[in-house]
C-alpha positions as CSV (number, residue, x, y, z in Angstrom):
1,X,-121.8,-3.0,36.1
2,X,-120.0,-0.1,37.7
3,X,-115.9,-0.2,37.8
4,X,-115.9,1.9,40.4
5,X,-118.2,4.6,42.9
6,X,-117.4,7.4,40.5
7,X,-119.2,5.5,37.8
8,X,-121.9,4.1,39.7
9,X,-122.6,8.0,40.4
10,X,-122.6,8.5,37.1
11,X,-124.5,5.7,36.0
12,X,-127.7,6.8,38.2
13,X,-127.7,10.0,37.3
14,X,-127.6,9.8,33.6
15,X,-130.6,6.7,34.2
16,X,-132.3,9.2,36.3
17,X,-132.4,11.5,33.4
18,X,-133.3,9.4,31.0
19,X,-136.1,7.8,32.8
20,X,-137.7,11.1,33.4
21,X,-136.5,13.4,30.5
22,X,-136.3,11.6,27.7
23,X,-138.4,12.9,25.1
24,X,-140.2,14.7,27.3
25,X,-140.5,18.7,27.9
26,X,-137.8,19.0,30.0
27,X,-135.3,16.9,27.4
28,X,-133.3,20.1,27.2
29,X,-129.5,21.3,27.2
30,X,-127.9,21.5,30.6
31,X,-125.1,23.9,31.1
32,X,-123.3,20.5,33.3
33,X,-123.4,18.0,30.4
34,X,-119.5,17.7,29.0
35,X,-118.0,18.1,25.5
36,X,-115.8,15.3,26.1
37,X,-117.4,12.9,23.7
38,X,-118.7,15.3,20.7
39,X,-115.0,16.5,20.1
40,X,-114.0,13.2,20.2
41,X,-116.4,12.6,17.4
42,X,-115.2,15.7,15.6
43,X,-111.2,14.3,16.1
44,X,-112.1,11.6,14.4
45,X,-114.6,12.8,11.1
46,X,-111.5,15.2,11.0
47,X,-108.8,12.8,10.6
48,X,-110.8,10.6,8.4
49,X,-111.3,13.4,5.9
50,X,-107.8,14.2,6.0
51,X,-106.8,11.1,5.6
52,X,-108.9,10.4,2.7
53,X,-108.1,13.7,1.1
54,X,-104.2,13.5,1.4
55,X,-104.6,9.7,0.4
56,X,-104.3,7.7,-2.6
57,X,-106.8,5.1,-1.6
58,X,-110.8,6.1,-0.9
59,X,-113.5,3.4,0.2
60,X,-114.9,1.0,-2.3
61,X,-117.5,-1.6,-2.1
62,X,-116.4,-5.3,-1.9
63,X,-116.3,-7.3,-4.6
64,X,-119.2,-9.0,-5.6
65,X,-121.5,-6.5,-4.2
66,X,-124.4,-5.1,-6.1
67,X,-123.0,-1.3,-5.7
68,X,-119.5,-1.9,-7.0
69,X,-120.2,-2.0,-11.0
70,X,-122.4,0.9,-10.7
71,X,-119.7,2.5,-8.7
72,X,-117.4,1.8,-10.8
73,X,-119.3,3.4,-13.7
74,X,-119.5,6.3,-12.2
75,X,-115.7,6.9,-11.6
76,X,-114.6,6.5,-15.4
Protein backbone atom coordinates (compact mmCIF):
# COMPACT_ATOMS: atom_id res chain seq x y z
CA UNK A 1 0.00 0.00 0.00
CA UNK A 2 1.32 3.25 -1.41
CA UNK A 3 1.22 6.58 1.01
CA UNK A 4 1.19 8.55 -1.71
CA UNK A 5 1.82 8.80 -6.02
CA UNK A 6 5.56 9.30 -5.44
CA UNK A 7 5.65 5.96 -3.82
CA UNK A 8 3.40 4.14 -5.87
CA UNK A 9 6.09 5.25 -8.71
CA UNK A 10 8.44 3.90 -6.87
CA UNK A 11 6.93 0.86 -5.88
CA UNK A 12 6.42 -0.29 -9.67
CA UNK A 13 9.53 0.43 -10.67
CA UNK A 14 11.61 -1.33 -8.16
CA UNK A 15 8.78 -4.61 -8.77
CA UNK A 16 9.40 -4.01 -12.36
CA UNK A 17 13.02 -4.62 -11.72
CA UNK A 18 12.82 -7.23 -9.66
CA UNK A 19 10.48 -9.24 -11.63
CA UNK A 20 12.69 -9.08 -14.59
CA UNK A 21 16.26 -8.67 -13.18
CA UNK A 22 16.54 -10.47 -10.36
CA UNK A 23 19.17 -12.89 -10.63
CA UNK A 24 19.22 -12.75 -13.97
CA UNK A 25 22.04 -11.24 -16.48
CA UNK A 26 20.96 -8.01 -16.48
CA UNK A 27 20.89 -7.96 -12.29
CA UNK A 28 23.61 -5.30 -12.56
CA UNK A 29 24.64 -1.77 -10.92
CA UNK A 30 22.70 1.13 -12.24
CA UNK A 31 24.32 4.56 -12.11
CA UNK A 32 20.27 5.84 -10.78
CA UNK A 33 20.06 3.52 -7.77
CA UNK A 34 20.69 5.92 -4.42
CA UNK A 35 23.15 5.63 -1.47
CA UNK A 36 20.60 6.70 0.87
CA UNK A 37 20.20 3.42 2.60
CA UNK A 38 23.88 1.82 2.59
CA UNK A 39 25.22 5.00 4.53
CA UNK A 40 22.57 4.68 6.67
CA UNK A 41 23.81 1.12 7.36
CA UNK A 42 27.27 2.37 7.64
CA UNK A 43 25.92 5.41 10.41
CA UNK A 44 24.85 2.87 12.29
CA UNK A 45 27.81 -0.28 12.36
CA UNK A 46 29.78 3.05 13.05
CA UNK A 47 28.09 4.26 16.08
CA UNK A 48 27.74 0.80 17.37
CA UNK A 49 31.43 0.16 17.32
CA UNK A 50 32.04 3.42 18.90
CA UNK A 51 29.82 2.83 21.32
CA UNK A 52 31.06 -0.39 22.27
CA UNK A 53 34.67 0.67 22.12
CA UNK A 54 34.33 3.86 24.28
CA UNK A 55 31.96 1.75 26.60
CA UNK A 56 32.16 -0.13 29.68
CA UNK A 57 29.53 -2.62 28.85
CA UNK A 58 29.81 -5.15 25.60
CA UNK A 59 27.00 -7.81 24.59
CA UNK A 60 26.62 -10.96 26.60
CA UNK A 61 24.44 -13.90 26.18
CA UNK A 62 21.37 -14.25 28.58
CA UNK A 63 21.44 -16.04 31.35
CA UNK A 64 20.65 -19.57 31.15
CA UNK A 65 21.82 -19.84 27.69
CA UNK A 66 24.03 -22.58 26.48
CA UNK A 67 26.84 -19.88 25.14
CA UNK A 68 27.14 -17.91 28.29
CA UNK A 69 29.51 -20.34 30.51
CA UNK A 70 31.61 -20.95 27.56
CA UNK A 71 31.65 -17.31 27.12
CA UNK A 72 32.43 -16.60 30.13
CA UNK A 73 35.43 -18.99 30.14
CA UNK A 74 36.85 -17.42 27.62
CA UNK A 75 37.00 -13.83 29.16
CA UNK A 76 38.94 -14.84 32.40
Amino acid sequence: MALNEKEEAINKLIGERISRCYHQLCDEYAEDWGWEGAKEDLQLYYATGYLLSTGDQWPNWYEGTEFKLLRDEMMK
